[in-house]
C-alpha positions as CSV (number, residue, x, y, z in Angstrom):
1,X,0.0,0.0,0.0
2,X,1.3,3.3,-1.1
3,X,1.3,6.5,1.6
4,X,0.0,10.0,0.5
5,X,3.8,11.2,1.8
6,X,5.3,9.0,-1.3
7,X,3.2,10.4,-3.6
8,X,4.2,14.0,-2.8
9,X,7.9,13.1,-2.4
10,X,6.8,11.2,-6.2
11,X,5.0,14.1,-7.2
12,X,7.5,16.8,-6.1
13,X,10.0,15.3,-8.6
14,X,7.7,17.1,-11.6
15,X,9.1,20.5,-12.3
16,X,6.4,23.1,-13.6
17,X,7.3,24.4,-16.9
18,X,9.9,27.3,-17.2
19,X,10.3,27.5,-13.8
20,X,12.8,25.3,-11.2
21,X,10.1,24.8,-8.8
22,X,8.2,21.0,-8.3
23,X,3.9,20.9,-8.7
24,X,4.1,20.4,-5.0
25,X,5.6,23.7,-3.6
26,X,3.5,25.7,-6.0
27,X,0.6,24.4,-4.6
28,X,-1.0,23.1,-7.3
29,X,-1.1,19.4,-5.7
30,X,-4.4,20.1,-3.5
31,X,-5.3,17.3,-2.5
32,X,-3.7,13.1,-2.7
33,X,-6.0,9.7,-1.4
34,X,-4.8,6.6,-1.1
35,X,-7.2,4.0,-0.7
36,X,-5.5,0.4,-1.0
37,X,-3.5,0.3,-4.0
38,X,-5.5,3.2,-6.2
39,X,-4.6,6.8,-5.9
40,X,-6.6,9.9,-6.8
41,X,-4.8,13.3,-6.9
42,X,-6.3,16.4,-7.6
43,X,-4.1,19.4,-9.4
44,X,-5.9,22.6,-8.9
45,X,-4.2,25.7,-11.0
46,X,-4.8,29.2,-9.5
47,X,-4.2,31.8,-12.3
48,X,-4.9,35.5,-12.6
49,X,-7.3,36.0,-15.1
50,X,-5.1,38.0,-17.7
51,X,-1.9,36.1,-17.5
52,X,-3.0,32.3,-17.0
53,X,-6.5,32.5,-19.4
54,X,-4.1,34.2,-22.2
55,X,-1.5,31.9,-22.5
56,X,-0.7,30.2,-25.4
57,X,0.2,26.9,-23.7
58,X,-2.0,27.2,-21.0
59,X,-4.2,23.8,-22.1
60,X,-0.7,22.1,-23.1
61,X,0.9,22.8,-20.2
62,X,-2.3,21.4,-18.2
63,X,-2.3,18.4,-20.0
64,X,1.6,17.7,-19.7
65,X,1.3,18.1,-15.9
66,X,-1.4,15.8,-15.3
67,X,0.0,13.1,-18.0
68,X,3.1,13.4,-16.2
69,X,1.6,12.8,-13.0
70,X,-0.1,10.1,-14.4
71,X,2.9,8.3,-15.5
72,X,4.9,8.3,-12.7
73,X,2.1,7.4,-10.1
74,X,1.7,4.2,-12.8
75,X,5.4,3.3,-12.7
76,X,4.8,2.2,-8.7
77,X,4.9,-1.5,-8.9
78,X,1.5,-2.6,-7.1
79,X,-0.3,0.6,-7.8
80,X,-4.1,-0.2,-8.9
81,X,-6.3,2.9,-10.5
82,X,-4.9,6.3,-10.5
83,X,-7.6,9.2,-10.9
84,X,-5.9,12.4,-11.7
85,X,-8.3,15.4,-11.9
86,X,-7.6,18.7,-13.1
87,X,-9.0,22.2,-11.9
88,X,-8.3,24.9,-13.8
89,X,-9.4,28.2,-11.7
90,X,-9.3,32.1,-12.6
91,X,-9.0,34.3,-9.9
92,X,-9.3,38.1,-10.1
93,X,-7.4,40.6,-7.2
94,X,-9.2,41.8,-4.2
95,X,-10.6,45.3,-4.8
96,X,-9.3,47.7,-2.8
């Protein structure tokens, strides 16, 4: 049985693109259940409005994360279903 701690020390291996920092300290890993052998993660990615919702890559780089996430959860000998979910969530400033 795999431990939610191994799957963020897994997890914090994935570097988020352009930048040196892992998935993990950004805060984009929310949430991680382990439940016998299958795993569920959830990725949730705070953006502001103008910089995340007009980036070119934006549904690329989404999709690499969570693909990569997926593959390296798999590559755990024993591990049974991974669920990966994806949130994608704007955020605008607090008005003064």
């Amino acid at each position: 049985m795999i431990s939610k701690d191994e799957v963020l020390r897994l997890l914090s291996g994935i570097k988020y693109p352009g930048y040196s920092r892992n998935i993990v300290s950004f805060g984009i890993v929310q949430d991680v259940g382990a439940v016998g052998n299958d795993i569920s993660v959830k990725l949730v990615f705070h953006r502001p409005i103008i910089h995340w919702m007009c980036h070119p890559r934006r549904d690329e780089i989404l999709r690499e994360i969570a693909e990569e996430v997926d593959r390296k959860i798999n590559a755990i000998s024993g591990v049974g279903k991974v669920d990966v979910e994806v949130q994608d969530v704007q955020y605008r400033p607090a008005r003064a």
